[in-house]
Wavefront OBJ file of the C-alpha trace (Angstrom):
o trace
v -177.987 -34.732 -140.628
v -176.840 -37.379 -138.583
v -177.741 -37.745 -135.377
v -178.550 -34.632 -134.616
v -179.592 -33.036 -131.091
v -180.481 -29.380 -130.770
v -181.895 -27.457 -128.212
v -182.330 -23.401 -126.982
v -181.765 -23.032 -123.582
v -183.699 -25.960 -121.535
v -186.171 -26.374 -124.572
v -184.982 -29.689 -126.675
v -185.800 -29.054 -130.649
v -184.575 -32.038 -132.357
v -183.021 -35.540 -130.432
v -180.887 -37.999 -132.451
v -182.256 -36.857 -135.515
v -181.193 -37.871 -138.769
v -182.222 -37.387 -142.632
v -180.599 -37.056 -145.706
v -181.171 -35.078 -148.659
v -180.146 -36.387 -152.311
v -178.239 -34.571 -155.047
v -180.617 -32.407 -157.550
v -183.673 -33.060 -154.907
v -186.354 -30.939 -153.971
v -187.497 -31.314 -150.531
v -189.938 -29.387 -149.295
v -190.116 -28.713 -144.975
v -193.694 -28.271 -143.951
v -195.684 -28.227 -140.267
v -196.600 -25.979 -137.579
v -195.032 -23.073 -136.446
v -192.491 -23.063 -133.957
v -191.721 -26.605 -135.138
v -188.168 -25.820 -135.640
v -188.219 -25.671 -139.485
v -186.553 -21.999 -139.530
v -183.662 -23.779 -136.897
v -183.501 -26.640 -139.054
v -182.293 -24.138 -141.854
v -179.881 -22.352 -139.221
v -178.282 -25.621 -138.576
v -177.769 -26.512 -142.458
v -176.314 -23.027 -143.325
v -173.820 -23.275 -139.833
v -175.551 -20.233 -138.474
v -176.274 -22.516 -135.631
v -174.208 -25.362 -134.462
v -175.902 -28.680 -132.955
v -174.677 -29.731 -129.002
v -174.540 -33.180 -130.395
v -174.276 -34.758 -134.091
v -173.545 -33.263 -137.520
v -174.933 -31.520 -140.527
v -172.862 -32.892 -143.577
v -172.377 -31.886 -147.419
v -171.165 -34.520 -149.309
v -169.564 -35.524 -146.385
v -167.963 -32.571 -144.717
v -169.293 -30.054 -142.615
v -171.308 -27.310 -142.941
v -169.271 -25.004 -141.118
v -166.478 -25.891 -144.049
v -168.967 -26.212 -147.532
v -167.146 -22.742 -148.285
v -170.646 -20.874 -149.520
v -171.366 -24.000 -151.406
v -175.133 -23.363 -149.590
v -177.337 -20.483 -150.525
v -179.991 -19.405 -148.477
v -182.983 -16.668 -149.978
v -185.172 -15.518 -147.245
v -189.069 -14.794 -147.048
v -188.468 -11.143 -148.096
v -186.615 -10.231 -151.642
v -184.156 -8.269 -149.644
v -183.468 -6.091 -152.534
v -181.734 -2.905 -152.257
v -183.932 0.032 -153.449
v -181.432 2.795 -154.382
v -179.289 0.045 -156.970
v -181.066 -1.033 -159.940
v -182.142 -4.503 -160.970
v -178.941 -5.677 -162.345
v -176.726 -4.174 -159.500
v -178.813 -6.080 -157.407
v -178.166 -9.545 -159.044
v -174.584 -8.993 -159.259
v -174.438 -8.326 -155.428
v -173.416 -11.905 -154.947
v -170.431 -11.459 -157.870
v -169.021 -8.448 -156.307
v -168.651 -9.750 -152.622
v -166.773 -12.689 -154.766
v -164.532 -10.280 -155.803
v -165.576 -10.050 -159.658
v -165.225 -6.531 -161.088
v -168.621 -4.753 -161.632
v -168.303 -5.025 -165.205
v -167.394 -8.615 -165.769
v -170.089 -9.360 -162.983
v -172.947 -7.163 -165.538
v -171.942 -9.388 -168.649
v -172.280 -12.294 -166.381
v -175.563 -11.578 -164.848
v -177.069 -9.804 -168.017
v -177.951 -12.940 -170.410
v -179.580 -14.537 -167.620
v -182.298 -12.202 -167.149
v -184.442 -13.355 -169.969
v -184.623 -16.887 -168.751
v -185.508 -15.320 -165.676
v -188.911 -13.244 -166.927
v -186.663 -10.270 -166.526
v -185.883 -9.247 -169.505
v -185.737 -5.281 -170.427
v -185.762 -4.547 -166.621
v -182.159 -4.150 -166.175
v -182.252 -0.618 -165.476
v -185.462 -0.637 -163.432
v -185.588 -0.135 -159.831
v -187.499 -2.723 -157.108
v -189.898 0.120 -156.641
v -191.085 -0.478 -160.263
v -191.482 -4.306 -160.344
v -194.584 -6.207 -159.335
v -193.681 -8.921 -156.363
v -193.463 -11.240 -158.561
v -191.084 -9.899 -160.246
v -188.993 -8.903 -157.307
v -188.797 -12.594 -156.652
v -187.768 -13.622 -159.790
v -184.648 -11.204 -159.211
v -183.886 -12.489 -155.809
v -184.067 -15.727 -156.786
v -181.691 -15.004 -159.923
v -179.463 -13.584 -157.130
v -179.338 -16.624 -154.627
v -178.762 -19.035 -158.495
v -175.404 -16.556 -159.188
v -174.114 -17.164 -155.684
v -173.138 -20.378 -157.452
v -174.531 -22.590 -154.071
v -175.298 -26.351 -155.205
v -177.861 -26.125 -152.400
v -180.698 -23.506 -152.313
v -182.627 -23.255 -149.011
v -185.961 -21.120 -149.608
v -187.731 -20.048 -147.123
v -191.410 -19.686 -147.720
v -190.248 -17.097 -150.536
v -193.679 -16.998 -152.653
v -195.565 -15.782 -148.617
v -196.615 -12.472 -149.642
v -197.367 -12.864 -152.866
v -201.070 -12.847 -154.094
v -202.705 -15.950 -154.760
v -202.423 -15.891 -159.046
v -199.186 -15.059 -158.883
v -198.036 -17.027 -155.842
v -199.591 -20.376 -158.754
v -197.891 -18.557 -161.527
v -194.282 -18.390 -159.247
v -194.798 -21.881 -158.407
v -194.959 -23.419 -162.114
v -191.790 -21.328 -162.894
v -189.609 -22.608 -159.956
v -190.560 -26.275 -161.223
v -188.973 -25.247 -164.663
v -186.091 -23.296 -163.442
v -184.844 -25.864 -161.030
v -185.042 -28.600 -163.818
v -182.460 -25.941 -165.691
v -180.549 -25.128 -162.644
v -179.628 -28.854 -161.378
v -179.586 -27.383 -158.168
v -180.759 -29.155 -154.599
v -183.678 -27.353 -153.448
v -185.077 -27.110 -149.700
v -187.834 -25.731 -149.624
v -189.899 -24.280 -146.436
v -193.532 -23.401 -146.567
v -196.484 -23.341 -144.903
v -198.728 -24.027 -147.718
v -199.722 -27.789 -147.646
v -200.481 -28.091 -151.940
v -197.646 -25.925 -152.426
v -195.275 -28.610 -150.985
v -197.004 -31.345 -152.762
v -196.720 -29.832 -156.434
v -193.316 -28.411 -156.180
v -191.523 -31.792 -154.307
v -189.907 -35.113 -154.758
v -190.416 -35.722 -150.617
v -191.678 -33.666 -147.569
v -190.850 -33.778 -144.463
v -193.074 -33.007 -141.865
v -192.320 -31.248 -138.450
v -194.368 -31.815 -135.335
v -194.368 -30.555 -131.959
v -190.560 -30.460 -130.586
v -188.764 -32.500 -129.188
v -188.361 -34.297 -132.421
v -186.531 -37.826 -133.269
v -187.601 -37.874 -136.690
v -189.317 -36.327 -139.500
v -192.394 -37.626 -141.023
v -191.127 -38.650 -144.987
v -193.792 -38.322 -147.743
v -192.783 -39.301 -151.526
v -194.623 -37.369 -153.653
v -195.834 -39.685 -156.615
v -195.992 -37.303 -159.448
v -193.955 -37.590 -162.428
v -192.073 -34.297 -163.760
v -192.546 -32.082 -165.711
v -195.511 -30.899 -163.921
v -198.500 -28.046 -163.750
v -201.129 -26.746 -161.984
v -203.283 -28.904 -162.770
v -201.436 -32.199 -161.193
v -202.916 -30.946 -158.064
v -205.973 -32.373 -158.608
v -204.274 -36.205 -159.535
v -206.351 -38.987 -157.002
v -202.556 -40.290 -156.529
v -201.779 -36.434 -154.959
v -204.990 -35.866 -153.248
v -204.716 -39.167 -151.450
v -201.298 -37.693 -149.709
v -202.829 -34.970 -148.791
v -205.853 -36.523 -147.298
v -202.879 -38.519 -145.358
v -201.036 -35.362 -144.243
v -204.585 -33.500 -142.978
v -205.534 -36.201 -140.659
v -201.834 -36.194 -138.857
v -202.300 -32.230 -138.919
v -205.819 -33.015 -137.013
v -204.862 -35.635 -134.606
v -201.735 -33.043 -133.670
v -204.164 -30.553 -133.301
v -202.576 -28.462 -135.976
v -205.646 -28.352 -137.343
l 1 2 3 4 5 6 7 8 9 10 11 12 13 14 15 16 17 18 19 20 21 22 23 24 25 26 27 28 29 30 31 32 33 34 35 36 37 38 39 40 41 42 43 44 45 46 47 48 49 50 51 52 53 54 55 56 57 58 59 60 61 62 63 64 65 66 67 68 69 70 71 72 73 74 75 76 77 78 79 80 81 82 83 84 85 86 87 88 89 90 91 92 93 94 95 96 97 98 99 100 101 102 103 104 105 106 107 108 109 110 111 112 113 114 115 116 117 118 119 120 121 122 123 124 125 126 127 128 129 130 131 132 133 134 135 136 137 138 139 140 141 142 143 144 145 146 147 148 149 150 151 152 153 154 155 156 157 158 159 160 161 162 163 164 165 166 167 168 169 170 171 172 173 174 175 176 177 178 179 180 181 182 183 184 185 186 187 188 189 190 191 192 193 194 195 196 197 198 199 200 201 202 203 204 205 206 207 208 209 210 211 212 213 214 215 216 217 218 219 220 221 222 223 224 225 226 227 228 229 230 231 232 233 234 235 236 237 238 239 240 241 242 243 244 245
C-alpha cells in the first residue's frame, strides 16, 4: 500500500498510509473494532478502491492480480446440500475444470488436510473444526499466492480454536503461501506471525509494526517464551492508554 487515503462518506479511515507485505509472510492485522481492519481487506482484494494512492501486488494493481488473492471469510461458507468434496472443488469448477478432473485434483489433498475419509460427508456431519479445515482447503485450491483470513478460527471453541491454530502454522510452511491474517485475539496473532500490525482509532497514517521474535517451527507452548510475553506486555499498555482496554 502506498500512500494510501481512504475514507466513507465524510469519515477519513486511513491518510497517506503505506506498508508492505513480503513474499511467504504471515502478517497478522489486530486492534479495535471499527478500526478499519475489515476495509483494509476490501481495499487489498479491489472490492473497494482508495480516493488517493495504491494497493500493489508485485507491483501491479489489485484491481488487475487476476484472482491471484484469495480471501476466506469468518464463516466456512459451505454449501449444505453438496458434499465435502463438491465443496472444495467449487473454486475448480468456476475455473472452468470439469467436475471430474477437479475430484482427482482435490481428492489427494484431503488427507494432508485432517480430512481424510470425509469425502462423501456433508457439513452437517463435521465438527467446526473440521468445516474449517475444508474451507480453508477451498480458499488453498483457488490457487491465490495471497490468503487473506479473516478471523476464521471466531466461533470455534477454545481447544479446538489452539488445536486449528498449530495446524495453520504447519500448513502454511507447506503451502508457501502469503498469509494476512485478521483477528481479534491478541496471543493468537503473536503465535501464528512473523509481524503485526496494529490498528487504532481512524484516521490512521500508519500502522503500529511488531516483529514477532520466535523462531519457526512453533507450538503452543512458545506462548509462554519471556521474549513473546514481553510483546505482549508492549501491545496491552498501547491497548490501555487507547482505551481499548
Amino acid at each position: 500500500m502506498k500512500n494510501l487515503h481512504f475514507q466513507y462518506g465524510k469519515e477519513a479511515i486511513f491518510e497517506d498510509l503505506s506498508l508492505q507485505v513480503n513474499q511467504e509472510e504471515f502478517v497478522s492485522v489486530i486492534g479495535p473494532s471499527g478500526s478499519g481492519k475489515t476495509t483494509l481487506f476490501r481495499l487489498i482484494t479491489g472490492l473497494e478502491a482508495p480516493q488517493q494512492g495504491e494497493v500493489l501486488l508485485q507491483g501491479k494493481a489489485v484491481t488487475s492480480a487476476g484472482g491471484r488473492i484469495g480471501y476466506m471469510p469468518q464463516r466456512d461458507q459451505l454449501m449444505p446440500w453438496r458434499t465435502i468434496l463438491e465443496n472444495v472443488i467449487l473454486p475448480l469448477e468456476l475455473q472452468g475444470i470439469r467436475k471430474k478432473e477437479a475430484c482427482e485434483k482435490a481428492l489427494p489433498l484431503l488427507a494432508s488436510f485432517g480430512l481424510e475419509g470425509t469425502e462423501h460427508s456433508y457439513p452437517g456431519e463435521l465438527s467446526g473444526g473440521m468445516r474449517q479445515r475444508v474451507s480453508f482447503l477451498r480458499a488453498y485450491l483457488t490457487g491465490a499466492e495471497v490468503l487473506l483470513l479473516d478471523e476464521p478460527f471466531s466461533a470455534l471453541d477454545a481447544i479446538t480454536r489452539l488445536s486449528m491454530q498449530e495446524w495453520l502454522t504447519a500448513q502454511w510452511t507447506k503451502w508457501k503461501k502469503t498469509i494476512i491474517f485478521i483477528t481479534h485475539d491478541l496471543d493468537e496473532a503473536l503465535f501464528l506471525s512473523d509481524r503485526v500490525f496494529v490498528t487504532s482509532t481512524p484516521p490512521m497514517t500508519s500502522l503500529k509494526e511488531l516483529q514477532i521474535p520466535l523462531a519457526r517451527p512453533r507450538t503452543m507452548e512458545d506462548v509462554n517464551d519471556p521474549s513473546l510475553l514481553q510483546v505482549k506486555r508492549e501491545l496491552l499498555r498501547q491497548f490501555r492508554a487507547e482505551g481499548v482496554l
